[in-house]
N, C-alpha and C positions, 0 to 999 in steps of 0.2 A: 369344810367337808373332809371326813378323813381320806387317807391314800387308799385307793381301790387295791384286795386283800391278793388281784390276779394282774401281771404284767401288763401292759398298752399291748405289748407285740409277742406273739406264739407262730414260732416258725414247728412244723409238725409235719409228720406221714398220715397220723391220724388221722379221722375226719372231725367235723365240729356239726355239735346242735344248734342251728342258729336260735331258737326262741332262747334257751339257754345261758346264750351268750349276753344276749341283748338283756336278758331280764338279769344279770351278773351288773352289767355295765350300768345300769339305771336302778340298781336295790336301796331301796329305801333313801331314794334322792328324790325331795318332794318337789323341787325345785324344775328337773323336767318335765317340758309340756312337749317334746318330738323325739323320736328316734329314727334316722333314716339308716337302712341298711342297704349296701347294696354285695351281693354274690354272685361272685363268676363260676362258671363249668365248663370242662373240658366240651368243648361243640365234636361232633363226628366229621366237622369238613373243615378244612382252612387255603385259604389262596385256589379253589377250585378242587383239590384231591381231598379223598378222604384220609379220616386221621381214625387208625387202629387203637391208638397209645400216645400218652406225654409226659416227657419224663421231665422235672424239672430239679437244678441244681441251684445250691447257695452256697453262700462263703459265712460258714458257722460263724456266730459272733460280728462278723460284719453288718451281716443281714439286720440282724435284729437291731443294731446302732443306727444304723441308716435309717429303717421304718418309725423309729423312735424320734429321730431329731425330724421327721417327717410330720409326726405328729403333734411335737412341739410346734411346729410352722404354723401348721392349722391350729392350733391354742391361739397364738397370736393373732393370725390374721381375722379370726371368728372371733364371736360369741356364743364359744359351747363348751362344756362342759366337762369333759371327756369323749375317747376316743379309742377303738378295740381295733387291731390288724388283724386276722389273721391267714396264714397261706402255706395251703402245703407244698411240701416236696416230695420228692420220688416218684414212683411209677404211677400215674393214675390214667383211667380211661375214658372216655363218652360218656358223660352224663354223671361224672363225682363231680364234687365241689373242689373247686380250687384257693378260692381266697374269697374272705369276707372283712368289709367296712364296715364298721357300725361308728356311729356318732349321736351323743344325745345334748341337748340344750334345750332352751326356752321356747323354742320357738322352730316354728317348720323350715324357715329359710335359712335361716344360719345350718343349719344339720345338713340338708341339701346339699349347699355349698361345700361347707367341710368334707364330705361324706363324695362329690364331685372330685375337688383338688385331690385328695386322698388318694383317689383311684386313680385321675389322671397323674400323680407325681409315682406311685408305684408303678404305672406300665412304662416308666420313661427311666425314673431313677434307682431303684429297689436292686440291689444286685441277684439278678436269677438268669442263669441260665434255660432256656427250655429246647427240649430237643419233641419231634415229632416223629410219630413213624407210619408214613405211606405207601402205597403200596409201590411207588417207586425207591422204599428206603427210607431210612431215619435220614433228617434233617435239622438244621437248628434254624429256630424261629430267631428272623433279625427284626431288631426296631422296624416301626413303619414310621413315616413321615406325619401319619392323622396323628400318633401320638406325640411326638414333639410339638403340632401344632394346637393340642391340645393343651396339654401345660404350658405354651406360651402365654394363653389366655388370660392365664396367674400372674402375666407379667416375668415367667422364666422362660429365659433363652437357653435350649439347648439345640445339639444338634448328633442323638444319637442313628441318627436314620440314613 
């Protein structure tokens, strides 16, 4: 199959159309029979207060190396096909998108899975900063413990929490 004509990974302020994306990632690949996507949103609450705003930070060029050899991982460990990151930065509010997974292969379990790991190694490993703002004040969102224990599942040990 040739090289997909659009990067694995798009770091952006933008927003993204996800039918868009997913129908980029899967164009005239006759070979997929799954596409599993999953996308996050800025929620209005976290840790019990609510959240006004989130602003999120990255380290240009790092970011994008990091999510890439991330996605190489899931090459390996699955059976699929290819694999789309993408996640914004900078100010965003209640109810934008913030990051989309898309994963297509043969089959519905391998995607799942892929399209799982993916998510769970970005809230753990992905270099981003997020800051929050409550009404007690901006804050920066630290690792939680679920997430660590969740890429352990993958068989990685970390311990950012």
């Amino acid at each position: 199959m040739a090289q997909s004509p659009f990067p694995r990974v798009l770091i952006t302020t933008g927003d993204f159309n996800l039918a868009d994306e997913v129908a980029a990632l899967r164009a005239n690949d006759k070979r997929v029979g799954a596409v599993c996507t999953f996308t996050g949103t800025v929620r209005d609450r976290n840790d019990g207060l609510s959240v006004s705003s989130m602003e999120l930070e990255h380290y240009p060029g790092m970011t994008e190396k990091a999510i890439d050899a991330m996605i190489d991982e899931a090459l390996s460990r699955f059976d699929i096909f290819g694999a789309r990151v993408i996640h914004r930065v900078g100010l965003l509010q209640p109810l934008d998108q913030v990051v989309m997974v898309a994963v297509v292969s043969a089959h519905r379990g391998e995607s799942f899975k892929a399209c799982e790991f993916l998510m769970d190694y970005l809230k753990t490993q992905a270099p981003f900063w997020k800051k929050e703002v409550t009404p007690e004040g901006a804050r920066w969102v630290d690792a939680r413990v679920t997430d660590d224990a969740a890429l352990a599942k993958w068989g990685i040990s970390v311990s950012n929490a």
